[in-house]
N, C-alpha and C positions, 0 to 999 in steps of 0.2 A: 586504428587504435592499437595500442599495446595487447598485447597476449598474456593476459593474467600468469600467474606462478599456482596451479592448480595444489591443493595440499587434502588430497583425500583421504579419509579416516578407513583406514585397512585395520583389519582384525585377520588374525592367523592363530590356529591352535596344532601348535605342536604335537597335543597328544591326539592328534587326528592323523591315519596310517596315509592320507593325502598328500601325498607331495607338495612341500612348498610353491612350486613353482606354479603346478596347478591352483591351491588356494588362491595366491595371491593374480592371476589371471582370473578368475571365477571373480573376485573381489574387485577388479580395474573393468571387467567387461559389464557386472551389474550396474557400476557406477557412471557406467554410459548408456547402458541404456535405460536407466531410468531417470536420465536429467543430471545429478549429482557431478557429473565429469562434462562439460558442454564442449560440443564442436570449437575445436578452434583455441583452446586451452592449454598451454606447457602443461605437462609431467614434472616433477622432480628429474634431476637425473637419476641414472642408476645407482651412485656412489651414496648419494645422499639421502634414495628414499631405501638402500639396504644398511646407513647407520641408523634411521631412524625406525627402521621395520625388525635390528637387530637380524639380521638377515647374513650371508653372501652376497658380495653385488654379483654371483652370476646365478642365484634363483632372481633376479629383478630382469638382469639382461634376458634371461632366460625367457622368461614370461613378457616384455617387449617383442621380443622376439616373435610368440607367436601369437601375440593380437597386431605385430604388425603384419602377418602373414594373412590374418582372419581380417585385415581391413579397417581395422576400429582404431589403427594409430597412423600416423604420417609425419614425416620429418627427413632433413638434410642434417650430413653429418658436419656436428659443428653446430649445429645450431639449436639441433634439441629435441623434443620428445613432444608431438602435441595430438591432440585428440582431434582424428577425423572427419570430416562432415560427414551425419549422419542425423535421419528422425526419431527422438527419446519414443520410447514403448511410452504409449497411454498406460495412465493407471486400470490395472484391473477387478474389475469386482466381482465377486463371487455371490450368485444367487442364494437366499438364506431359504431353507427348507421350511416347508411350515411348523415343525416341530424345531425348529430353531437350529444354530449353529452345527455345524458337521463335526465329530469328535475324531481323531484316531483310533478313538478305541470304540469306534460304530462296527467299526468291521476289520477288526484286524487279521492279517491272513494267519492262515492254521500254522506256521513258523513261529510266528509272536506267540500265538495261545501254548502251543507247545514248551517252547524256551521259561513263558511263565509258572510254569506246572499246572495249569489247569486242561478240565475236560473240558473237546470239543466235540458236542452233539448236534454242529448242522450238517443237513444233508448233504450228501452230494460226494461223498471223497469213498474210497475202497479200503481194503482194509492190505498194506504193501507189503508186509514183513517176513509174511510166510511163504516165500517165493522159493521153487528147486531154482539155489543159486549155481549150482552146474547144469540145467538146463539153459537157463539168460544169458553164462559167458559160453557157451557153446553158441548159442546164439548169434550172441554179437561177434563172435569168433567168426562165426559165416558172415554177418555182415560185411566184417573188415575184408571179404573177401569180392566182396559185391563192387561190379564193372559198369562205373558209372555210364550212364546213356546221354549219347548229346542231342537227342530229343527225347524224352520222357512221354511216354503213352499217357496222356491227361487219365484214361482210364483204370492204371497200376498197373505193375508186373502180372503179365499172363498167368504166368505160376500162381501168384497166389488168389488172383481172381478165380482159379481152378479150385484152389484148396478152399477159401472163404463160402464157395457153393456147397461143396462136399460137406462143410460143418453148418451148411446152415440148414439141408437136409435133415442131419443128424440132429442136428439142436431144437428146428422149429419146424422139422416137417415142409420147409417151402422147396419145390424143384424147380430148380434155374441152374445158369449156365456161364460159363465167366460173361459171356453176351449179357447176361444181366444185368454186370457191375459194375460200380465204377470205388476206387478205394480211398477213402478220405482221410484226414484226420480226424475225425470224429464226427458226431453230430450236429453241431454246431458248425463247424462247415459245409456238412450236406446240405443242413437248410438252407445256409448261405447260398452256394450253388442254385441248389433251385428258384430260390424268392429270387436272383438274379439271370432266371431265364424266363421268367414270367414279366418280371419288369415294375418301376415303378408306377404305382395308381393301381393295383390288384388289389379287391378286395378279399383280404385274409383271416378266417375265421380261426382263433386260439380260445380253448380251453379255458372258464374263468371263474373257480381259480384255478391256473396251471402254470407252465413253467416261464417263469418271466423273461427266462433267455430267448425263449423262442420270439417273444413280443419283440423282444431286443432287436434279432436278428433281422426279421422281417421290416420292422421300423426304419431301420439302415436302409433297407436297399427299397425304402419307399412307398410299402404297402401301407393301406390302410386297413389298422387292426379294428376287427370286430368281436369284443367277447363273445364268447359261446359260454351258457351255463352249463354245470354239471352237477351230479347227485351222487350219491356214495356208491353208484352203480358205474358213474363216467359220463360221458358226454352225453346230454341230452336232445339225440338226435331229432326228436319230435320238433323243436325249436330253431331248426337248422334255416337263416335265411335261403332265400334261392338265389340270391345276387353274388354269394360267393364265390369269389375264382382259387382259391386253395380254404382249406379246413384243416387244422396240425391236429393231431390227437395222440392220447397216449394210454391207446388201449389194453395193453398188458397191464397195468398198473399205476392205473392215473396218477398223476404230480398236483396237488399234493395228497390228494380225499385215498386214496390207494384204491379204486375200485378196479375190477375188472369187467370190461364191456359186454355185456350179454350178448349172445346168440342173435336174438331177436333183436337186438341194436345194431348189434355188427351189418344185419342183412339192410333192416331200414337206411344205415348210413351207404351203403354200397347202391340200394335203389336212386335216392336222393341224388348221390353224386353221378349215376348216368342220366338220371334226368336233368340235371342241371348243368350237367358237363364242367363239374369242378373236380380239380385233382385234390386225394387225400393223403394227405403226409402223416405216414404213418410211424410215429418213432417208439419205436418197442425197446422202450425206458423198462428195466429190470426186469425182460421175462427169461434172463438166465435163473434166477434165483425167486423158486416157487414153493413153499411150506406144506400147504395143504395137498393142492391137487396137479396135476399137470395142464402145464400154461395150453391157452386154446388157443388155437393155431391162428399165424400171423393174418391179419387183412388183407396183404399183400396174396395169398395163396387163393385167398375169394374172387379176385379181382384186380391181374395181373395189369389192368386196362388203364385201370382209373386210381392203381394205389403207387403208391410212392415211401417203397418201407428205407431208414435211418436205422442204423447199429453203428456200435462200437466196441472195443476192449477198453474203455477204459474204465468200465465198472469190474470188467473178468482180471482184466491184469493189473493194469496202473496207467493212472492219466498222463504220466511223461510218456508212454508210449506212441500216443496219438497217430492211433489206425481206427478206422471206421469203413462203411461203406454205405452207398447207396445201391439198391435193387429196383429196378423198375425197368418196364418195359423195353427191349432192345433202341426202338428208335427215339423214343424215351434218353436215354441212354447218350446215345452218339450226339443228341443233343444238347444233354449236358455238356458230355466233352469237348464239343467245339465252346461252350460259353467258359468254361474252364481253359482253356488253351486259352482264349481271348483275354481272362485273367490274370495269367502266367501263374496259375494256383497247382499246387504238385504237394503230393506226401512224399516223404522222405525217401529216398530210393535202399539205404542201409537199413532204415527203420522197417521197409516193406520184408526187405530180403531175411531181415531176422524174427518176422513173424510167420514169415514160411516156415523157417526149420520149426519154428513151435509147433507150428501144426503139423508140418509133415510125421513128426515123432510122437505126435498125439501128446507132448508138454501140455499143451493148453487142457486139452480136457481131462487129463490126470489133475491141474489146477482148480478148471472150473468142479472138477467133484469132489476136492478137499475143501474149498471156501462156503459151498452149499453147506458142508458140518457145519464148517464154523461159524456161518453170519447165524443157521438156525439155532445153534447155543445162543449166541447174543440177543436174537429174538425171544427166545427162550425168557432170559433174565428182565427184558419191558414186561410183558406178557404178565409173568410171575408180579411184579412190585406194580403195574400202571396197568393192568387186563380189562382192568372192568370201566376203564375211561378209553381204551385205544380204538383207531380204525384204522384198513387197511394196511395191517400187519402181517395181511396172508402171504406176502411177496415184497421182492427187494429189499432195498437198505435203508430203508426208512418210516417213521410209522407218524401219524396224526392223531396228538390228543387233544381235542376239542375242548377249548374250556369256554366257560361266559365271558363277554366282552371285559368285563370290570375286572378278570380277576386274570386277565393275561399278564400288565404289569406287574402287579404283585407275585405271581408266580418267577414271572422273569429277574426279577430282582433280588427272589431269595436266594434262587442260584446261582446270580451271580456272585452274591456274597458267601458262596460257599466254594468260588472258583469254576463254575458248569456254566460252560456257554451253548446257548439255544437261541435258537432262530424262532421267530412269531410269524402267522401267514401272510403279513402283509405285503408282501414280497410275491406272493403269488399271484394277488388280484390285481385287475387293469386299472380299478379306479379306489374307491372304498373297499374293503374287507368284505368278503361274501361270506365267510367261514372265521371263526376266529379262535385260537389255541395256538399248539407248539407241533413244528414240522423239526422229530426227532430224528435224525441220520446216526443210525449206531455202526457202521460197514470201519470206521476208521479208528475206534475205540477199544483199546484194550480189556479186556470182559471185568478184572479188578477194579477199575474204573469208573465201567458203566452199571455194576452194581451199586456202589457209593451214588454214582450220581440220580441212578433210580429209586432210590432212598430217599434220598434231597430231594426229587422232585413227587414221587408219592406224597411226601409229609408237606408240603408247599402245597399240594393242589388240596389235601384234604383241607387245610387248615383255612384256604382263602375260596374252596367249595360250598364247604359244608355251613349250614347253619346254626347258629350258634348253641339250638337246643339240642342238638343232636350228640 
């Protein structure tokens, strides 16, 4: 049979900075693969589909060009332009949540909120602006100077596993030894690492409510999550199954309740886990930044055996930095790095080298003792306008104001009609809500800001609190 004369409906926007030639390839290749364009179908020629696209015929050739490189067209010259044999993409559907439809503006990233002038009060970001910007290009100045390695120690550069010890001494009291470490991109990948040398089918006990990433992480590489409850103290170690083969926690200042783990917790969980022979992943989530009293010493220092301590900088410095580490027992240790080498997973080698000179010149802790002022003024100002509704305010960059179920919406709504974006805990529990209010992160919030928006949300909670005779 004859080869039809294809005449597909292309759309091209000039004031898009996309090069033509791209658009209208993006435009030929969607139309194939979703049906629209069939196997075995002429093209226009190029003369014909660039009068009618108002084009040049060489953005048409152009783009022939490279979907006949990418496979998706065939033809002899002279005869013409035709569409490939290939199988159309099924239609795809997207699962609907049960609160309906998914929005763009569910979660837009902190760029969007920014560009729109509004405040953004979820957790989770540092506050970047106040950096010694001659310490950072001294920095990376060293970096550019860094001799790349054609095999990368899975473990980091020795230097600054030396230096990472030395400050963590200093910072958390814990004594080790670069043999301790291994240096990551952050948290999130240390867990990664480990839930990936334990294996798929560990049962893994997470904090609930706590940090949903971690559920994330371990989810991927196969465990099975078990909530673990908590109380405004932290994890409720009394309630700890015994079938657990890992247990995450975040003992310096729980995510989201902000407790800090008692003594007598700390010991019971460290019992439990040599009786049970489960390792505890211990990630000391914001014990740089402590208000009241001085942070209690890491897990990991109790119980070098059975703990498994996660840091990072990128609450002290900035998250594009992406340095971290894991600490744990030497052979501990070598174990991870062989499952890491098997991943081909690596920190940055320029990124490690310019977190050395921060520390070697003591930048860093000049930083982390100017940011301690500054996030406690911003604490300062919750504190002052939301005090008498807050918890776990005594430490890090974020605080928890519990409201009643009924009146989380309505709080949420007023501020966002007043441009203040916040985050609800639902995000923190495994299943249903076990706590319900606003997980406030002020670490990224210009203090002018976060006055205004502590006002807005004072006057919100009393109004949708209080009862009406009051």
């Amino acid at each position: 049979m004859p080869r039809r004369l294809a005449d597909p409906a292309i759309r091209l926007d000039r004031s898009d900075p996309t090069p033509l030639t791209t658009q209208l390839a993006s435009e030929l290749r969607t139309a194939m693969t979703t049906g629209v364009l069939r196997p075995s179908e002429r093209l226009p020629s190029s003369r014909s589909l660039a009068a009618q696209l108002g084009v040049s015929r060489t953005v048409v050739t152009d783009a022939y060009q490279q979907l006949y490189a990418e496979g998706w067209l065939e033809g002899r010259h002279g005869s013409g332009t035709f569409v490939a044999a290939h199988e159309p993409l099924a239609p795809r559907t997207t699962p609907v949540p049960r609160n309906g439809p998914p929005s763009p503006e569910d979660h837009p990233t902190r760029e969007q909120v920014r560009g729109k002038g509004r405040v953004d009060l979820r957790p989770g970001a540092p506050w970047v602006h106040d950096h010694d910007r001659a310490a950072l290009r001294r920095a990376w100045r060293h970096a550019a100077e860094h001799v790349p390695d054609s095999v990368p120690d899975p473990r980091g550069r020795p230097r600054l596993r030396e230096l990472l010890a030395e400050h963590l001494r200093r910072a958390r009291g814990i004594r080790v030894g670069s043999e301790n470490l291994i240096v990551t991109r952050g948290t999130g990948n240390g867990l990664d690492l480990v839930a990936a040398l334990l294996g798929p089918g560990t049962r893994a006990g997470v904090e609930d409510p706590g940090y949903g990433r971690a559920r994330s992480i371990l989810a991927a590489r196969g465990a099975h999550i078990v909530p673990c409850p908590v109380d405004r103290d932290g994890l409720r170690t009394d309630e700890l199954p015994d079938d657990l083969g890992l247990v995450y926690t975040t003992p310096a200042h729980q995510y989201p309740l902000g407790g800090r783990l008692p003594v007598p917790r700390r010991e019971r969980l460290l019992t439990w886990a040599a009786r049970t022979g489960a390792l505890v992943v211990e990630d000391d989530y914001d014990a740089e930044f402590r208000y009241d009293v001085a942070p209690l010493p890491a897990l990991y220092g109790l119980d070098q055996a059975r703990v498994v301590l996660l840091g990072t900088l990128s609450k002290t410095l900035d998250p594009d930095l992406g340095i971290g580490w894991i600490v744990a027992d030497p052979d501990l240790v070598d174990r991870l790095a062989t499952v890491r080498a098997d991943l081909s997973d690596r920190t940055s080698g320029p990124v490690q080298a310019a977190t050395e000179l921060l520390l070697e010149r003591g930048d860093l802790d000049r930083h982390l003792r100017r940011m301690r002022r500054e996030y406690a003024r911003r604490r300062a100002l919750l504190v002052e306008h939301l005090g008498a509704h807050l918890t776990g305010d005594t430490a890090g960059l974020h605080v928890l104001l519990p409201l009643p179920e009924k009146a989380v919406a309505p709080v949420i709504e007023a501020a966002t009609a007043e441009g203040i974006l916040v985050e609800d805990t639902s995000r923190t529990s495994h299943a249903e809500p076990r706590v319900h209010g606003l997980v406030i992160g002020y670490g990224a919030t210009p203090r002018p800001d976060l006055r205004r928006a502590c006002e807005v949300l004072a006057l919100a909670v009393r109004r949708h609190t209080e009862s009406p005779g009051r």
